[in-house]
C-alpha positions in Angstrom: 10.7 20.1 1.4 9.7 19.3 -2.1 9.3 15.3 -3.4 9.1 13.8 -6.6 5.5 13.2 -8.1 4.5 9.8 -7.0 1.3 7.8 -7.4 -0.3 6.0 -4.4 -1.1 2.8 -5.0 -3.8 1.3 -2.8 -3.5 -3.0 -2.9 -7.3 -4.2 -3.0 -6.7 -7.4 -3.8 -6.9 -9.6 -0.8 -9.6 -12.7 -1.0 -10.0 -11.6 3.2 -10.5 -15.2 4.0 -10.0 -14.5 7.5 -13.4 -12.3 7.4 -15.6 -15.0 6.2 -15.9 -13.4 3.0 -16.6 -10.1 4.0 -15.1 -6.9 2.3 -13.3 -6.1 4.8 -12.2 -2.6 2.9 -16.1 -2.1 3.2 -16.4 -2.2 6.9 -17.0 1.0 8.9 -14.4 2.4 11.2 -15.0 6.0 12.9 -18.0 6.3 10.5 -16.3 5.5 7.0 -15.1 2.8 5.3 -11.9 1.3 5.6 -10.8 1.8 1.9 -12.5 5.4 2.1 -10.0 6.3 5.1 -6.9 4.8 2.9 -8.0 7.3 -0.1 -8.5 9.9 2.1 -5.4 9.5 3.6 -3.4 9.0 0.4 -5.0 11.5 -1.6 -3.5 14.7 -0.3 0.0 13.2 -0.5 0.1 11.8 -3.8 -0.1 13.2 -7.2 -2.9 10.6 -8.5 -4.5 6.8 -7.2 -4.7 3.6 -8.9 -6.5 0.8 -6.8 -4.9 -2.5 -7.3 -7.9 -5.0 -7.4 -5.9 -8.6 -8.0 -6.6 -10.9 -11.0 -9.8 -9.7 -11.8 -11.1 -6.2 -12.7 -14.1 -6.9 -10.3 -14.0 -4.1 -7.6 -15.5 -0.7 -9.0 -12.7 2.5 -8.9 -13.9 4.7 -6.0 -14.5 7.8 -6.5 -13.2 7.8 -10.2 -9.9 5.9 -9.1 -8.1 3.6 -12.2 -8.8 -0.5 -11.0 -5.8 -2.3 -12.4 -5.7 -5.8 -12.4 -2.9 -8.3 -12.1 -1.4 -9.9 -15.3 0.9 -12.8 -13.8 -2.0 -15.5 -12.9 -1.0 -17.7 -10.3 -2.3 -15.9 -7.3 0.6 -14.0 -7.3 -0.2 -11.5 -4.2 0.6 -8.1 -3.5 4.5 -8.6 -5.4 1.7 -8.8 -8.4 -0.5 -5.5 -7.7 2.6 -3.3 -7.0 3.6 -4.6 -10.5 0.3 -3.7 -11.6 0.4 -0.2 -10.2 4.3 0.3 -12.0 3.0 -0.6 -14.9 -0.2 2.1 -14.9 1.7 5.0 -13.8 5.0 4.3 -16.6 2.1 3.8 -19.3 -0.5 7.0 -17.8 1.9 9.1 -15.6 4.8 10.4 -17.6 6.5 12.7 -15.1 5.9 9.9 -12.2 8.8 7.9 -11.3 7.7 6.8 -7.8 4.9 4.7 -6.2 3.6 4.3 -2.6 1.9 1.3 -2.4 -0.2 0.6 0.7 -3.0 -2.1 1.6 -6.9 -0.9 1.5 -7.2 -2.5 4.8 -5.2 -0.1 7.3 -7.6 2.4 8.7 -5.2 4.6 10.8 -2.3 5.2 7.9 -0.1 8.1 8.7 -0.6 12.0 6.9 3.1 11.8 6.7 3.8 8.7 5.2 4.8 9.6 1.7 7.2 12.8 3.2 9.3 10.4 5.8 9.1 7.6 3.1 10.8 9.8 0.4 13.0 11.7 3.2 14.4 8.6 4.6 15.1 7.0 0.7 17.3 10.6 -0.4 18.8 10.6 3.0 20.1 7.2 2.7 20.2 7.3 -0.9 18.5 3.7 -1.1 16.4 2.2 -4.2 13.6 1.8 -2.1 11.8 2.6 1.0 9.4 0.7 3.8 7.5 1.5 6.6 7.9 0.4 10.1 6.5 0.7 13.5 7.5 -0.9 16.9 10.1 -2.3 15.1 8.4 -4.6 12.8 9.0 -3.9 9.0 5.7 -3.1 7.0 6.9 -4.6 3.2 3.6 -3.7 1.1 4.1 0.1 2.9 6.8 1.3 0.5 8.3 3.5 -1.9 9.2 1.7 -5.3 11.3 3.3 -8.2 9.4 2.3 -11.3 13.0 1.1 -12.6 12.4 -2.1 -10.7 9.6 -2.9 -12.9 11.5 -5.4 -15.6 13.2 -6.8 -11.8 10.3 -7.5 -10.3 8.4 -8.7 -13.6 11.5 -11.1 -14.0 11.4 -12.3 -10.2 7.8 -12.9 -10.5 7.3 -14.4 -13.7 10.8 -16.2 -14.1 11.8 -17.2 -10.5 7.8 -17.4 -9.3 9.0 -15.1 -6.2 6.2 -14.3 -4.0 7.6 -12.8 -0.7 7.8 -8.7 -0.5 11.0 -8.7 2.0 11.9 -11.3 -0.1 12.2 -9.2 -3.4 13.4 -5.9 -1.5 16.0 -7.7 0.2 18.0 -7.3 -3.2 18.3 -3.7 -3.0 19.3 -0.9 -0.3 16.6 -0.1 1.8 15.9 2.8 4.2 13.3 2.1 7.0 11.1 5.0 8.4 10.0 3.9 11.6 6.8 5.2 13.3 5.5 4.9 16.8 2.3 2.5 17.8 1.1 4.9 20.6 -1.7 6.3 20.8 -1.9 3.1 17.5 -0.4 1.9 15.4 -0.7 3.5 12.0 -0.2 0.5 10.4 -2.7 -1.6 11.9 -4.4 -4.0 9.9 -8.2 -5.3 9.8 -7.8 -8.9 9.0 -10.1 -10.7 10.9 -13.6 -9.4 12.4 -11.9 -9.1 15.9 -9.3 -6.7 14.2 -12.4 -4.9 13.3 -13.5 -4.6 16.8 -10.5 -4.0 17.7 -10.0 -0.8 15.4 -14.1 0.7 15.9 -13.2 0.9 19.5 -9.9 2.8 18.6 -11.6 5.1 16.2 -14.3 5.8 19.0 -11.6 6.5 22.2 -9.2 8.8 19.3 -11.4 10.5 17.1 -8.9 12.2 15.0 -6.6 9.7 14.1 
């Protein structure tokens, strides 16, 4: 089965103040990067990448990937990058009218996210889509319509909204749920004990 043409959107914005610091996207899991196994991952399934880098256009694009940088102020959080990443692909990706916007610090993301994303939104004919495993909704893993872009502009700038589940909340939403055996392919590196946590993982699984 065919999708439309979406652009992934990889949210690189996080201070990781939990990591002392540290770029955590930088950190090496199974013998690559964090942020190299998101692209890796993300690549093959969408049409193009833009890497959300926050407020300031400080991180270099890998490997030729577009940095955008957040225009709201405030601190706005990841609500702010996905707005970011709308905004690219409706001014540089003509025939795009989706993005898939996942965080640069998940190093086990799944080869079939953007398939069961878009096959659970047309099979429930919902505005947007969101990842989910053990049964605990993953908000910045989601499908967005670039028709929410003057909505979400509006809730950020206007209402100073802030929350993800907050903003999708206002629209019908399919959930595409995924098992956390033999992981959980949205586990997160936030803290150096995630890290650990994730190395050993890589090790014991090799091909995840």
């Amino acid at each position: 089965m065919s999708y439309p043409d979406t652009l992934g959107l990889v949210l690189a914005g996080g201070r990781a103040q939990r990591m002392g610091g540290t770029d955590k996207m930088l950190i090496r899991i199974g013998g690559a990067n964090i942020i190299d196994r998101v692209i890796a991952c993300l690549a093959p399934q969408c049409t193009g990448l833009v890497l959300s880098v926050g407020e300031a256009d400080s991180r270099s694009a890998a490997d030729g990937i577009p940095a955008v940088a957040d225009d709201v102020g405030g601190s706005a959080g990841p609500l702010a990058g996905i707005l970011a990443g709308l905004d690219w692909a409706a001014a540089n990706a003509a025939k795009t009218d989706w993005v898939l916007s996942a965080p640069g610090d998940c190093p086990f993301l799944p080869r079939d996210l953007l398939a069961r994303l878009h096959g659970a939104r047309s099979e429930e004919r919902a505005t947007v889509a969101c990842a989910s495993s053990g049964g605990r909704r993953h908000p910045v893993i989601a499908l967005w319509p670039l028709a929410l872009r003057r909505d979400l502009r509006r809730a950020l700038v206007e209402e100073g909204l802030r929350k993800v589940d907050r903003f999708i909340a206002r629209y019908a939403v399919a959930i595409a749920e995924w098992p956390t055996a033999p992981v959980d392919p949205f586990l997160n590196v936030n803290t150096p004990e995630d890290a650990a946590a994730a190395a050993r993982l890589a090790e014991q699984i090799p091909d995840i």
